[in-house]
C-alpha positions in Angstrom: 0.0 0.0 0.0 1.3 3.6 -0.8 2.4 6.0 1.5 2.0 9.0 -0.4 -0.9 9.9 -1.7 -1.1 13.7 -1.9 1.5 15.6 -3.2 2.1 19.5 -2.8 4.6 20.9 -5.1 5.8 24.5 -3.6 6.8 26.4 -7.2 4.8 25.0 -9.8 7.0 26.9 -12.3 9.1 25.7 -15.6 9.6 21.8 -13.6 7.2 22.2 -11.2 4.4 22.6 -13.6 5.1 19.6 -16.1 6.6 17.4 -12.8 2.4 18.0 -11.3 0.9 16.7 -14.5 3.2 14.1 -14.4 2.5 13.0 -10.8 -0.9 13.4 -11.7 -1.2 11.4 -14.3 0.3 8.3 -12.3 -2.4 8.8 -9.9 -1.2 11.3 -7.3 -3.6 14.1 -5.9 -1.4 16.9 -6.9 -1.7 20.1 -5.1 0.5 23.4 -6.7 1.6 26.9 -5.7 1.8 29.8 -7.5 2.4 33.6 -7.0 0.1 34.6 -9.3 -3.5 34.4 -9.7 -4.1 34.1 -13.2 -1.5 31.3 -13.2 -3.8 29.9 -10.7 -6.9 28.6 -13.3 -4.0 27.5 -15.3 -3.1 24.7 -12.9 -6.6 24.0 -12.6 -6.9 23.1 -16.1 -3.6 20.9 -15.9 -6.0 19.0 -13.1 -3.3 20.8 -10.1 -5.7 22.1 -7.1 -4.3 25.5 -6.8 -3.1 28.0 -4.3 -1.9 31.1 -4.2 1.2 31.4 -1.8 3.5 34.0 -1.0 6.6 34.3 1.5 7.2 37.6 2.8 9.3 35.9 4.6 6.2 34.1 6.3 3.8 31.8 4.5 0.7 34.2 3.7 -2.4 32.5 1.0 -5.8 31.9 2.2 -5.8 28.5 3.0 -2.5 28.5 2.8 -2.3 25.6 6.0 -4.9 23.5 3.4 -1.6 22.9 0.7 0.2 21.5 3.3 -2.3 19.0 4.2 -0.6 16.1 2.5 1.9 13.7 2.8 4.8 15.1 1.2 6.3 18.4 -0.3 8.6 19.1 -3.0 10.6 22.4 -2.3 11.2 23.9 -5.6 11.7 27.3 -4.9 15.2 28.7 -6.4 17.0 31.5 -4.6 16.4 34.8 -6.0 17.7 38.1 -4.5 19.6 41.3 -5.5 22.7 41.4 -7.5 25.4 41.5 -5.1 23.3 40.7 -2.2 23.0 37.6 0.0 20.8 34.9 0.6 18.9 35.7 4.0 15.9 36.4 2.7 15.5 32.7 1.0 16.5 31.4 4.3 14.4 33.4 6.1 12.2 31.3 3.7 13.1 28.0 4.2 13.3 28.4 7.9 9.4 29.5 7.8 8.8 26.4 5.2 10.4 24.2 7.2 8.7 25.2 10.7 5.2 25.0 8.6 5.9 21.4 7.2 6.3 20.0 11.2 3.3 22.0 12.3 1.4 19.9 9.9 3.4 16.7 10.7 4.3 16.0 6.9 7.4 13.8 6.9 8.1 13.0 3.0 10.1 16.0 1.9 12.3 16.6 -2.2 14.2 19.7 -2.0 15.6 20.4 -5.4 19.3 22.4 -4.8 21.9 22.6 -7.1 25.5 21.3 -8.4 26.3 25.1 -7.9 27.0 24.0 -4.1 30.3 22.4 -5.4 32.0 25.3 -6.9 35.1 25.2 -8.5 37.1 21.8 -8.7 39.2 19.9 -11.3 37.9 16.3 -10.1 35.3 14.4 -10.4 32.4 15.4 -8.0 30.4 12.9 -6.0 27.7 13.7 -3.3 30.7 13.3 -0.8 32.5 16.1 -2.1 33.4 19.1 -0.2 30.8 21.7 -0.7 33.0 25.1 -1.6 30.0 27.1 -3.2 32.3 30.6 -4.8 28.2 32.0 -5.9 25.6 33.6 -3.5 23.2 31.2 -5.0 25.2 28.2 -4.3 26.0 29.4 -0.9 22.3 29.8 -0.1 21.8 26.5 -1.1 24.4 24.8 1.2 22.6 26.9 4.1 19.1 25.4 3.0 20.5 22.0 2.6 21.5 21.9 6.3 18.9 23.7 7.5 17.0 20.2 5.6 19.2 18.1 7.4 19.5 19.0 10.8 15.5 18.4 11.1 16.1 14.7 11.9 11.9 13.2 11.9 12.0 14.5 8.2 12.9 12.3 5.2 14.4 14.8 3.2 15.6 13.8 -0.3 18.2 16.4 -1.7 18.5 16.6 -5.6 21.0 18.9 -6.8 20.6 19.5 -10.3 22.8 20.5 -12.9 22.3 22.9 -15.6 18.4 22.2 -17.3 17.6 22.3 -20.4 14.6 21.2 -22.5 11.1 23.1 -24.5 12.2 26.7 -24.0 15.6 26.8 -22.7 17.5 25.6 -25.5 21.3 25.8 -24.8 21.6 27.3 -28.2 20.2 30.8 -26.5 22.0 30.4 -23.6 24.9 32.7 -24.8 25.4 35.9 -26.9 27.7 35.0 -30.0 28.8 38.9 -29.8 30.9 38.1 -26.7 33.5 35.7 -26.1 32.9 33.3 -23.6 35.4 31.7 -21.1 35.6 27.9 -20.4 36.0 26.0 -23.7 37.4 23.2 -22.8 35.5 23.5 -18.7 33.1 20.0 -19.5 29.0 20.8 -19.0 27.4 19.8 -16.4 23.6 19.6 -17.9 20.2 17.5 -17.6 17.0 17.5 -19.7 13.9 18.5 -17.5 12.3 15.6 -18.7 15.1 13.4 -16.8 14.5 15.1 -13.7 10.6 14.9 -13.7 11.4 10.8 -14.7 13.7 10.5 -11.7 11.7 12.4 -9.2 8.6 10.4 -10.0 10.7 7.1 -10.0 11.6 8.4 -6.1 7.5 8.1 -5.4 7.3 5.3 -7.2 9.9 3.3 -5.1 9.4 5.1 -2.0 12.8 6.1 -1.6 13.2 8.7 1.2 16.6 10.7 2.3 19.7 10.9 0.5 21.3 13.6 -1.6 21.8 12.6 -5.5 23.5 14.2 -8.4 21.3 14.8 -11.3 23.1 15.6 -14.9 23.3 13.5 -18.0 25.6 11.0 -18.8 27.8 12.7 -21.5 29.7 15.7 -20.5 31.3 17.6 -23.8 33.7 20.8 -23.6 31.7 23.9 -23.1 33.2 24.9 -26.8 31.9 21.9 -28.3 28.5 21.5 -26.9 27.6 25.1 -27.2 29.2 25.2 -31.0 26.9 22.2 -31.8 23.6 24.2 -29.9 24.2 27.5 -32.3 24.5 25.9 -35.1 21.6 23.5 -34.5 19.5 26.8 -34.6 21.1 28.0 -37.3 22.6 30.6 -35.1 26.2 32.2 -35.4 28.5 29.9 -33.3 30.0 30.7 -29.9 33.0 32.6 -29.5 35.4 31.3 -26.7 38.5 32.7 -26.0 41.8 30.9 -25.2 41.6 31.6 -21.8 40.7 28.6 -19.4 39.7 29.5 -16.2 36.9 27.8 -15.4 37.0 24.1 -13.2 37.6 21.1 -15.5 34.9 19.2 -13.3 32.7 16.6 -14.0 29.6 15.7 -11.7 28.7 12.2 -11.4 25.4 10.7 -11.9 26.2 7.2 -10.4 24.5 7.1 -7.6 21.3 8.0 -8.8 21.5 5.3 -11.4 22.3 3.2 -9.4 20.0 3.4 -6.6 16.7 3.6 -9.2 18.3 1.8 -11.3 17.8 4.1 -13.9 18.6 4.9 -17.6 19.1 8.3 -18.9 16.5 8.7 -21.7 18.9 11.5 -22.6 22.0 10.9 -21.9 23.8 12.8 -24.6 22.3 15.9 -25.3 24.1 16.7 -27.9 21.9 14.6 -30.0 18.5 15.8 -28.7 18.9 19.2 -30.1 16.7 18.6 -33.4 14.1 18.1 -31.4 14.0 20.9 -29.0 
């Protein structure tokens, strides 16, 4: 017998929308937050029960307490503050997310982070590697990760995601062919969305709580070579990198992941999924 049956997605955005429909469509009670009202009958439509939630930093929605009736919620709320600034506000955040989640005793938790918490290495990164975060954002992260963590009676799956890319963000856009880009050789550290929503959903399927995973693709070409082949797959003016080199020749390993779900990559060279995107 399942454990989960409802599922509330906090940021039903660019994943969190098409990650609902697919939970949905597996038959999950799917409920989905948004900032926004008219995004609001849009989730309806997709067959997401709606609310409208806002952190200022606390949780304010009516019925705001009603989307976190259910058995488990999937944090998918990026970090996002000013230039230059740092990250209290998204913990300020989290810390009111996380206090809300044990008031109404839900214990199955997904926080999507980042491979941004690694920063720069020239080695091959595992989920045991240091974390040595050089961004705000990936700093943030690391913060929120622990703050995750250190709440012992929740099963808290971490997924730190690479680089996403799929319908609207192709990586052929990513870059401006006017300006010369650094890193040509640094290798990419990417995944397809559609990757992520298959692994998340293989999580519920199994029922496999806690942990921290890696999520990119198999394939990890030079940042010269994959973003040459993107351009010119859109019939756009290729990237211009210059000679210089001084970003982290790092790779981030998806091993565990496949191993634990024993999972296949249904794009696991994205190189060759560009046609269709």
């Amino acid at each position: 017998m399942k454990t989960i049956r409802t599922i509330s997605i906090l940021g039903c955005g660019w994943l969190g929308l098409p990650l609902g429909e697919r939970l949905k469509n597996v038959g999950y009670h799917i409920k989905g937050s948004t900032t926004r009202k008219e995004k609001s009958f849009f989730l309806y439509d997709k067959g997401i029960e709606p609310y409208i939630l806002t952190f200022n930093p606390h949780l304010q929605g009516r019925l705001s307490q009603d989307f976190f009736d259910t058995n488990s919620v999937i944090v998918n709320i990026p970090p996002s503050f000013p230039k230059n600034g740092d990250g209290t506000a998204f913990l300020e955040r989290i810390e009111q997310i996380i206090k809300t989640i044990k008031e109404a005793n839900v214990k199955f938790i997904i926080f999507t982070s980042s491979t941004s918490v690694y920063g720069n290495s020239d080695e091959e990164i595992t989920e045991s590697s240091p974390l040595n975060a050089v961004t705000n954002r990936g700093k943030a992260l690391i913060e929120a990760e622990k703050m995750f963590q250190a709440e012992k009676k929740l099963k808290t799956t971490i997924l730190r995601i690479g680089g996403m890319v799929g319908p609207d963000r192709h990586p052929g856009k990513f870059f401006s062919f006017e300006k010369k880009q650094k890193g040509a050789f640094t290798p990419v550290n990417l995944i397809h969305r559609e990757d992520v929503i298959n692994i998340i959903a293989e999580l519920y399927r199994l029922e496999r709580w806690g942990g921290v995973y890696n999520l990119t693709s198999d394939k990890h070409p030079s940042r010269r070579q994959f973003y040459t082949f993107a351009t010119l797959a859109l019939e756009r003016p290729p990237a211009i990198f210059s000679k210089e080199n001084s970003y982290p020749n790092r790779i981030i390993s998806n091993k565990k992941i496949k191993r634990i779900l024993r999972y296949k990559m249904k794009y696991p060279d994205l190189e060759k999924v560009f046609c269709e995107m």
